[in-house]
C-alpha positions in Angstrom: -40.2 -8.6 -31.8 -37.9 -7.9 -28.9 -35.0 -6.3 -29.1 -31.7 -8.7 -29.3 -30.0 -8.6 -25.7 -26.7 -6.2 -25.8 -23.7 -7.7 -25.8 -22.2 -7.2 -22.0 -18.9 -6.1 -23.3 -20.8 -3.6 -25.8 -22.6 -2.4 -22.9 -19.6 -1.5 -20.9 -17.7 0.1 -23.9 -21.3 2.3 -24.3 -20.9 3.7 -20.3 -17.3 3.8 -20.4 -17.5 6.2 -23.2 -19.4 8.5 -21.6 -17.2 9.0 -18.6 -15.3 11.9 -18.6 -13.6 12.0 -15.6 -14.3 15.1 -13.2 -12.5 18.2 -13.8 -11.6 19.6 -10.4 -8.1 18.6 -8.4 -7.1 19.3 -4.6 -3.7 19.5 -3.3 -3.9 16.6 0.1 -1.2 16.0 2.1 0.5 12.9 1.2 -0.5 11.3 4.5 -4.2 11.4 3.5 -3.8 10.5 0.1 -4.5 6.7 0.1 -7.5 5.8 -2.1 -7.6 9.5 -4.0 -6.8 9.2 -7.6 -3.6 11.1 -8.9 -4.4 13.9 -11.7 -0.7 14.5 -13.3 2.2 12.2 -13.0 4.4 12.7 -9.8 8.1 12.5 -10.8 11.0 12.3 -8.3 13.4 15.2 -7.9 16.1 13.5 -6.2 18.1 10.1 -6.6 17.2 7.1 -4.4 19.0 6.4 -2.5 21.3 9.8 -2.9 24.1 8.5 -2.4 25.7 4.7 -2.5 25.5 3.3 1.1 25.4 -0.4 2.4 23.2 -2.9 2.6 24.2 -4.9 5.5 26.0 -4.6 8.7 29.7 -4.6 8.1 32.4 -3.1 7.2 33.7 -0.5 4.3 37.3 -1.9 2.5 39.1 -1.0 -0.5 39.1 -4.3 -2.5 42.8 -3.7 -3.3 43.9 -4.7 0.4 42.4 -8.0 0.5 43.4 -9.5 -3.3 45.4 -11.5 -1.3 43.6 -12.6 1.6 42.3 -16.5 2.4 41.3 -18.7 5.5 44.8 -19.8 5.7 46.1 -16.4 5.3 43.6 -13.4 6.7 44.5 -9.9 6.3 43.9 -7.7 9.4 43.2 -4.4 8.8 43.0 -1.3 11.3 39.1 -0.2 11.8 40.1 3.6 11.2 36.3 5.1 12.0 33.0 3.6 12.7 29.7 5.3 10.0 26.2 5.1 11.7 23.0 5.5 9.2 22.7 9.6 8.5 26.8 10.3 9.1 29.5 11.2 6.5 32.3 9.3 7.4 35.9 10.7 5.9 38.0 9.3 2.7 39.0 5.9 3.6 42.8 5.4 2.8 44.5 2.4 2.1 44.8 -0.4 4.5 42.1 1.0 6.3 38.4 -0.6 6.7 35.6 1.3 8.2 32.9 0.3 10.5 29.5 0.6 8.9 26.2 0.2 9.8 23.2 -1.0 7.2 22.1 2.4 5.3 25.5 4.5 6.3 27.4 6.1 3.6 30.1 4.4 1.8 33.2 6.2 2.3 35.2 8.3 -0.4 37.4 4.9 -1.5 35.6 2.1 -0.4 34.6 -0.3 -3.3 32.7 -3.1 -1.3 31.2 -3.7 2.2 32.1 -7.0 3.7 29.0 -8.5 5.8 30.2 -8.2 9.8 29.6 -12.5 9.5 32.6 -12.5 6.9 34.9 -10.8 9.3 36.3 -10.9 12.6 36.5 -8.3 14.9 39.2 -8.2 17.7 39.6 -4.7 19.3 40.6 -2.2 16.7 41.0 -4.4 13.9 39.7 -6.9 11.9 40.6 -10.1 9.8 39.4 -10.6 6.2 39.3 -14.4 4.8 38.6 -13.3 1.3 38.3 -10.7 -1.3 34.8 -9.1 -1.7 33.3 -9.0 -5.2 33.4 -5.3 -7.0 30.4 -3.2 -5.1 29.5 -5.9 -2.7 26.6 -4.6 -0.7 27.0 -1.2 -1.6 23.3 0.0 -2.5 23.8 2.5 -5.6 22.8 6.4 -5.7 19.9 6.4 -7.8 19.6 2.6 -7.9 15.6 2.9 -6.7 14.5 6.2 -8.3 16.7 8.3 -10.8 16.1 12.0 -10.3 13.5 13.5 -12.8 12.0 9.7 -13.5 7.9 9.0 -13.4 7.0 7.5 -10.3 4.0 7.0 -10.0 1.9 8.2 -13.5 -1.4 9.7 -13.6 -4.7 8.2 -13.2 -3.6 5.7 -10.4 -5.1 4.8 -7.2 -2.8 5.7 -4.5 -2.4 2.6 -2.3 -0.9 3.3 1.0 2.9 2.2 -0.3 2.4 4.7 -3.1 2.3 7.3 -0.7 5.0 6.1 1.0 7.3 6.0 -2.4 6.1 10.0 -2.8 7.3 10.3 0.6 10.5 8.9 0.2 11.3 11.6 -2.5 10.3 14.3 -0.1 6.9 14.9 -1.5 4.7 16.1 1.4 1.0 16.7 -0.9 -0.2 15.5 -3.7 -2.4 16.3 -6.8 -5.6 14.1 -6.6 -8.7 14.7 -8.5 -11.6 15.6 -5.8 -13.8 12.7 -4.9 -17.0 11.4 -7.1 -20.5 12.7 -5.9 -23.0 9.9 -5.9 -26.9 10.4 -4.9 -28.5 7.3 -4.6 -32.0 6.3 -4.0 -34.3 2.8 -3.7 -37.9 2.8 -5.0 -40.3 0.0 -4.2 -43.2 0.3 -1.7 -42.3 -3.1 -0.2 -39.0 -1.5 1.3 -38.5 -2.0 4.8 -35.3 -0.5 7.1 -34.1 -2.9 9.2 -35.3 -2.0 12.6 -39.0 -1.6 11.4 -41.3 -4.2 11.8 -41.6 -6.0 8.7 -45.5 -6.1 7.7 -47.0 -8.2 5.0 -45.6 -8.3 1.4 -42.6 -6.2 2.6 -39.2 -7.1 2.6 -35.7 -5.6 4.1 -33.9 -3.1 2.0 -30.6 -4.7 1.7 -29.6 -3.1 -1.9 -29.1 0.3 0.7 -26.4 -1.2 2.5 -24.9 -3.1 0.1 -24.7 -0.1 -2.5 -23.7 2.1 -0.2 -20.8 0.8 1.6 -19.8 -0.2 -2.2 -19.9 3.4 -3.1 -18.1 4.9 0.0 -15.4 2.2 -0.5 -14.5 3.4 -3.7 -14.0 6.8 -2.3 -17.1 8.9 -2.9 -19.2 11.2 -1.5 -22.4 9.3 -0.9 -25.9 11.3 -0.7 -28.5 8.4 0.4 -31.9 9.7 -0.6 -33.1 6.3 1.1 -36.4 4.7 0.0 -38.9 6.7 -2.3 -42.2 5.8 -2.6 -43.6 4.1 -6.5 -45.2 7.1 -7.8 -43.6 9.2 -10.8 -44.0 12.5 -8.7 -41.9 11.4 -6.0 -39.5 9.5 -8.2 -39.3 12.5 -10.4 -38.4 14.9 -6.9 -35.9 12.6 -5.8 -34.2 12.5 -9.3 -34.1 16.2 -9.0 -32.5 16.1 -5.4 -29.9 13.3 -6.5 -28.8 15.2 -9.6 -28.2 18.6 -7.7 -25.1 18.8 -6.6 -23.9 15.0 -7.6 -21.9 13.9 -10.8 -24.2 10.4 -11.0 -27.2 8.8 -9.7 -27.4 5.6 -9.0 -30.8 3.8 -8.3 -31.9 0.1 -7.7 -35.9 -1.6 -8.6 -38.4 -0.4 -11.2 -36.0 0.0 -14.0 -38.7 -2.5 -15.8 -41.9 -1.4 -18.3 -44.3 -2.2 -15.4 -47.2 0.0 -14.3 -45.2 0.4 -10.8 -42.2 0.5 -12.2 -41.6 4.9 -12.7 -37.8 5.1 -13.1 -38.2 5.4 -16.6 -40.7 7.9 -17.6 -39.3 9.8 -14.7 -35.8 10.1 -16.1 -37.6 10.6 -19.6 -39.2 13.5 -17.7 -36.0 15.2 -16.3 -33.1 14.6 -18.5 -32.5 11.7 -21.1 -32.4 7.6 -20.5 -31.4 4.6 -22.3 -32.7 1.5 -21.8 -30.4 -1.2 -22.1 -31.3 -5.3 -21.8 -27.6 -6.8 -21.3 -26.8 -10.3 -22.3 -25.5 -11.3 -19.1 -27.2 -13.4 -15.5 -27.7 -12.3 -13.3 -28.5 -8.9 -14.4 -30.3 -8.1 -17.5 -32.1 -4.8 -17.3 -30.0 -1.6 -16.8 -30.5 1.8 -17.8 -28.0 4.7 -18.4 -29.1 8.3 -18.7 -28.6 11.7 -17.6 -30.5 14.2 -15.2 -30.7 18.0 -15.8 -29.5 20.2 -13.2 -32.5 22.6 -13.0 -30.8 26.2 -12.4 -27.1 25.1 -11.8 -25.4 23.8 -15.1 -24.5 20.6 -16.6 -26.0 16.9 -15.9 -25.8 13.8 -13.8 -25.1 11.0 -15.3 -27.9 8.2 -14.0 -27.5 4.7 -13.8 -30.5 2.5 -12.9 -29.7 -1.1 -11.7 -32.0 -4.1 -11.1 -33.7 -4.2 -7.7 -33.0 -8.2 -6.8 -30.1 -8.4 -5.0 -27.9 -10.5 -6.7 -28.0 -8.5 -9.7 -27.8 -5.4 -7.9 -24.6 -6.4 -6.6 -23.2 -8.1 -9.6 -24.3 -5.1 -12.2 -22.8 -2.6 -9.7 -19.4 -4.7 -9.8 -19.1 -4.9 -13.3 -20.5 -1.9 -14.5 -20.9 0.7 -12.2 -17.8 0.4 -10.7 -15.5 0.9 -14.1 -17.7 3.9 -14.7 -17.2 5.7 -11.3 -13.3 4.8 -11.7 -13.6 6.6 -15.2 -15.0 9.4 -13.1 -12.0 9.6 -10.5 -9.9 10.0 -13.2 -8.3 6.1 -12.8 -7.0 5.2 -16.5 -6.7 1.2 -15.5 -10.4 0.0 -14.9 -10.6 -3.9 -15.7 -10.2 -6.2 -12.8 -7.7 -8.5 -12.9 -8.9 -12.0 -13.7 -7.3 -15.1 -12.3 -7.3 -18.7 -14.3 -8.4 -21.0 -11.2 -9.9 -24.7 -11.8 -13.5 -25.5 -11.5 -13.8 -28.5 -8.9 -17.6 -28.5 -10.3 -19.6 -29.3 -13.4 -21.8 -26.9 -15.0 -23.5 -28.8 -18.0 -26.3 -26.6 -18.8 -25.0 -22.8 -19.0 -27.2 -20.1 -20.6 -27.8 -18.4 -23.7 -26.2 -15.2 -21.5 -22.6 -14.6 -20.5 -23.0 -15.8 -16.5 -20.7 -15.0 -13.5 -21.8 -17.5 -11.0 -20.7 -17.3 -7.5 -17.5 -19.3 -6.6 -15.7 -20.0 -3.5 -11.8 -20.7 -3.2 -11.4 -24.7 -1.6 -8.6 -26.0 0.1 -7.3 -27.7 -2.5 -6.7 -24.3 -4.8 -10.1 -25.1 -6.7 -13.4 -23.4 -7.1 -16.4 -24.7 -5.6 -19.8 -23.4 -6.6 -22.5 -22.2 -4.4 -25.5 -24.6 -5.4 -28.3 -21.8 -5.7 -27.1 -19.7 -8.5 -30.5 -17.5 -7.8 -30.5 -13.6 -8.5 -32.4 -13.5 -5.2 -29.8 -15.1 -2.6 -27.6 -12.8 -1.5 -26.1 -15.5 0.6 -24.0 -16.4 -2.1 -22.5 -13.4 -2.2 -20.8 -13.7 1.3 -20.3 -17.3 1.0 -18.5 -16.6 -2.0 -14.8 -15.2 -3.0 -15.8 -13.9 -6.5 -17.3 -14.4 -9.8 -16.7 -16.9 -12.3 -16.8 -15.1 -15.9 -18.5 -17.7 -18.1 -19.0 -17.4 -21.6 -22.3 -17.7 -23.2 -23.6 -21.7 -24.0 -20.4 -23.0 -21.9 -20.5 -26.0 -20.2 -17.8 -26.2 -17.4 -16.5 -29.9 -16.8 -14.8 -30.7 -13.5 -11.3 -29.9 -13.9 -11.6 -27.1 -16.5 -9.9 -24.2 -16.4 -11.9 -21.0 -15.9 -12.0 -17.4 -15.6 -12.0 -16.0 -11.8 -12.5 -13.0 -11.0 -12.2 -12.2 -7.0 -14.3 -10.2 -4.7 -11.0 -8.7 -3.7 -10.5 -7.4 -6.5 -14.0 -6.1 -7.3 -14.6 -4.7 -4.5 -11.5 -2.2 -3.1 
């Protein structure tokens, strides 16, 4: 009797669990921190701004001179000094107004800025046709970031404005966890490298590039073992290669029971493997395990995907990826799902939870790619993402549905 398939959300708890992110953090400058994950929470040490300055163009005013002032009755007040962004002006007394320029600092007795298209100018002075409201324009001290407050917390990825927000509060490095080690290799005798001439029975090995420019994208530190031949000694030796050095080995093809297929009496052989069969399509077969070191301490973790490559791709997006952002430390690992219509009808689904291959229309609907095939990676570029189907759900036209986008999946 075969074993029951594993529930997919099961599965990913089961290699989620098992991630403990890596222990070792660097100190980058905070220009070269995009895409490194924070390892403590970065708090500010100043107010933002750090002191109350304006907003527009215009000019500073005690809101006691113009109570009084209307279109039929302006008040003209002297212009006493003009504030630039990054001067100090002096206290502005009464009847006074002050020139001021969008980020300057509001004078010592200023209580509103009036907008330069609310006044008029004429010389050294200037008329006022009505009374600003209390703080008009004036951007608060601390209004942005409050000295001592979290700014950005631990276990983020730093996009390129989060650097910018550390760099706003003077912060010129950062504490990042150092980058995920992956080895990865591609069995299969049939594997050609583009380039080579392709000779009977073989076929391109696009799971190389496609897994690999995945990997780097995320950030890691890619070893590509390339193709290695279907024996168990040579699948063995490249295990041992891939799990010096590397915190998790990823491999694509003969993760099956077949006579060719030595992934997993080889992983048997040098560490520990779980064989999983995952209630999803495409995708199925996955295994999880870990590799021994040899002399140097510890274990890689291993992570065998399907070799088609389809379910290469999809497996790696949903399953792979959480794990390595587990790894980097990230504390946020489920992509965000969008609820999108389905301009389509899908009216036999399967037994297995399905993400079929969807592409955004111009009407704000999803279209679906008609060959649905764990073999045609065409979809895949066609495509803008996954639709997340549930198991034994028909989708009717019009029905709202689970998107998940490439975008998403992929950064």
């Amino acid at each position: 009797m075969k074993p029951a398939l594993l529930p997919f959300d099961e599965a990913l708890a089961a290699l989620l669990a098992q991630a403990l992110p890596v222990d070792e953090v660097e100190t980058v400058d905070t220009a070269a921190a995009p895409g490194r994950v924070l390892a403590a929470d970065i708090r500010s040490t100043l107010d933002v701004p750090p002191r109350d300055n304006t907003q527009m163009d215009g000019y500073a005013v005690r809101r006691a001179d113009l109570l009084h002032a209307t279109p039929d009755h302006p008040v003209r007040l002297p212009i006493a000094q003009r504030i630039p962004a990054g001067y100090v002006g002096r206290p502005l007394a009464p009847g006074e107004a002050a020139r001021i320029f969008t980020g300057g600092l509001v004078p010592e007795g200023a209580d509103a800025i009036v907008m330069q298209e609310m006044a008029t100018a004429d010389g050294d002075t200037v008329s006022f046709s009505q009374c600003p409201a209390p703080g008009e324009w004036i951007r608060r001290t601390g209004e942005d970031i409050r000295n001592g407050s979290v700014i950005l917390a631990a276990g983020a990825r730093l996009s390129p404005q989060a650097t910018g927000l550390a760099a706003s509060v003077g912060l010129a490095s950062l504490p990042v966890r150092r980058p995920v080690r992956v080895g990865c290799f591609f069995t299969g005798d049939e594997l050609a490298m583009p380039g080579e001439p392709l000779r009977p029975g073989a076929i391109y090995n696009s799971n190389r590039y496609v897994l690999g420019a995945l990997i780097r994208a995320m950030g890691c530190e890619l070893v590509d073992l390339g193709n290695v031949p279907d024996t168990l000694a040579a699948t063995r030796e490249a295990l041992r290669r891939a799990a010096h050095g590397n915190d998790l080995i990823v491999t694509s093809g003969g993760v099956s029971v077949g006579e060719e297929d030595h992934v997993k009496p080889a992983v048997e052989a040098e560490g520990e493997l779980r064989m999983w069969q995952i209630a999803i399509k495409p995708g199925k077969p996955l295994a999880y395990g870990r590799v021994r070191r040899g002399a140097a301490a510890g274990i890689a973790h291993f992570i065998g995907l399907p070799g088609n490559p389809v379910s290469s791709f999809v497996t790696f997006l949903l399953l792979v990826r959480p794990f390595v952002q587990r790894l980097q430390g990230m504390t946020e690992v489920a992509p965000r799902a969008l609820p999108m219509r389905a301009d389509f009808d899908w009216p036999k689904p399967d037994r297995r939870r399905e993400f079929l291959r969807a592409k955004i229309n111009g009407n704000g609907g999803l279209d679906l790619f008609p060959n649905q095939s764990s073999a045609v990676l065409t979809s895949t570029v066609w495509g803008d993402g996954l639709i997340d189907n549930a198991p034994q759900h028909a989708i009717a036209r019009g029905d709202i549905v689970r998107f998940l986008p490439f975008s998403e999946l992929t950064k």
